[in-house]
C-alpha positions in Angstrom: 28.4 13.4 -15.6 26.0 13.4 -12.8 25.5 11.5 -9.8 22.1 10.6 -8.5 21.1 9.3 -4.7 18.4 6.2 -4.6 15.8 8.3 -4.9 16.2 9.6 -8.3 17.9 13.2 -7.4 20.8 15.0 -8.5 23.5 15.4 -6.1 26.7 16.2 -7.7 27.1 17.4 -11.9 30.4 18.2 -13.0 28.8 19.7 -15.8 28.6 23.6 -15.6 26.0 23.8 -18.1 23.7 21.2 -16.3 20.0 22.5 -15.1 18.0 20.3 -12.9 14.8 20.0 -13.7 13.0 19.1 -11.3 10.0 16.7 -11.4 6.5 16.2 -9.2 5.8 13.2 -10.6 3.4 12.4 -7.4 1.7 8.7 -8.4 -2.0 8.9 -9.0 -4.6 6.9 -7.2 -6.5 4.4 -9.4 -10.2 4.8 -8.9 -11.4 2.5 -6.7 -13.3 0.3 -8.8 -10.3 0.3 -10.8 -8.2 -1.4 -7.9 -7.6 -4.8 -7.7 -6.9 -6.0 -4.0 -6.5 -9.4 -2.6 -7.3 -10.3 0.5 -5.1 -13.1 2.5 -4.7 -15.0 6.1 -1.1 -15.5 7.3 0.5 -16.8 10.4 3.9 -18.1 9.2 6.9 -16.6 11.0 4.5 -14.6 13.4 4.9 -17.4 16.4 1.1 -18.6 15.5 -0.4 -15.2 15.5 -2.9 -14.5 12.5 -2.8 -11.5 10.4 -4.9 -10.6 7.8 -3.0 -9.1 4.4 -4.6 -6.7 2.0 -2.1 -6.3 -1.7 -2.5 -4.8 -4.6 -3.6 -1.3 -3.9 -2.1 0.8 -6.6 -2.0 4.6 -5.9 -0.2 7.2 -3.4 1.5 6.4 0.2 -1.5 9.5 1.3 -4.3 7.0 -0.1 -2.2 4.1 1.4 -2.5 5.1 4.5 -5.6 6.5 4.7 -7.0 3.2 3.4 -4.9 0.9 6.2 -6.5 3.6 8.9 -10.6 3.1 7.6 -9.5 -0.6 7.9 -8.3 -0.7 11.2 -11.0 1.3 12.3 -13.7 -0.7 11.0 -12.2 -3.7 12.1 -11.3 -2.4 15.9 -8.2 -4.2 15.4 -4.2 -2.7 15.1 -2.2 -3.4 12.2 0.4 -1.4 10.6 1.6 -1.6 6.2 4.7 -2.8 5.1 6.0 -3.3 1.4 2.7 -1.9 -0.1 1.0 -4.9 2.1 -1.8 -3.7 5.1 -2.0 -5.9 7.7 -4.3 -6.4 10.4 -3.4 -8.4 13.2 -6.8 -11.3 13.5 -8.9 -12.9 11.3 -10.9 -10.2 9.6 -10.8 -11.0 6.2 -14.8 -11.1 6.0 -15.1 -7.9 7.3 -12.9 -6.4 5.5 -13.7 -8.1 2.0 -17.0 -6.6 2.6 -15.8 -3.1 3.6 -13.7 -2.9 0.7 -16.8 -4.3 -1.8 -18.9 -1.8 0.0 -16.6 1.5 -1.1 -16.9 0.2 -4.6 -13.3 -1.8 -4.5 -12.9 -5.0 -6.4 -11.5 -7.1 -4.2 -11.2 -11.4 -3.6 -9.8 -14.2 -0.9 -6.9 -15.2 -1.9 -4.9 -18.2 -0.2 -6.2 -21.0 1.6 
């Protein structure tokens, strides 16, 4: 029987015969016209402050956050990404809807 940690590893067998095989199972980037982002306007339980959300971008943490970084730049603005969510702190959502239309994304408002 073997024991795994969260991540999917083997940490412990007590089988002699057992042979990890080990796995890069890295997740691949859907194309970008492929993706399917939304693009929302919070403030709740920020104490009034706006932030602009981007979801839905399938693909690896290296694309993630390469994508959150041409964002923030483009928008001069700070932000940070959170449960596979980019925010931007301000109201940017038309900027960045027309950023993400202009690298060939398919993205939409969403929300109010």
């Amino acid at each position: 029987m073997a024991k795994k940690n969260n991540k999917g590893g083997i940490i412990f067998s007590t089988n002699p015969d057992y042979s990890y095989e080990e796995t890069d199972e890295e997740e691949l980037s859907l194309p970008p016209s492929e993706q399917n982002l939304k693009v929302w306007l919070d403030k709740k339980q920020r104490k009034g402050k706006v932030v602009t959300i981007i979801t839905g971008f399938v693909g690896s943490n290296d694309d993630f956050k390469d994508l959150e970084k041409k964002l923030k730049n483009h928008c001069g603005s700070g932000g940070s990404s959170k449960d596979g969510e980019i925010l931007i702190q301000g109201d940017h959502r038309e900027k960045i809807l027309s950023y993400l239309l202009g690298a060939g994304y398919k993205a939409k408002k969403a929300g109010g």
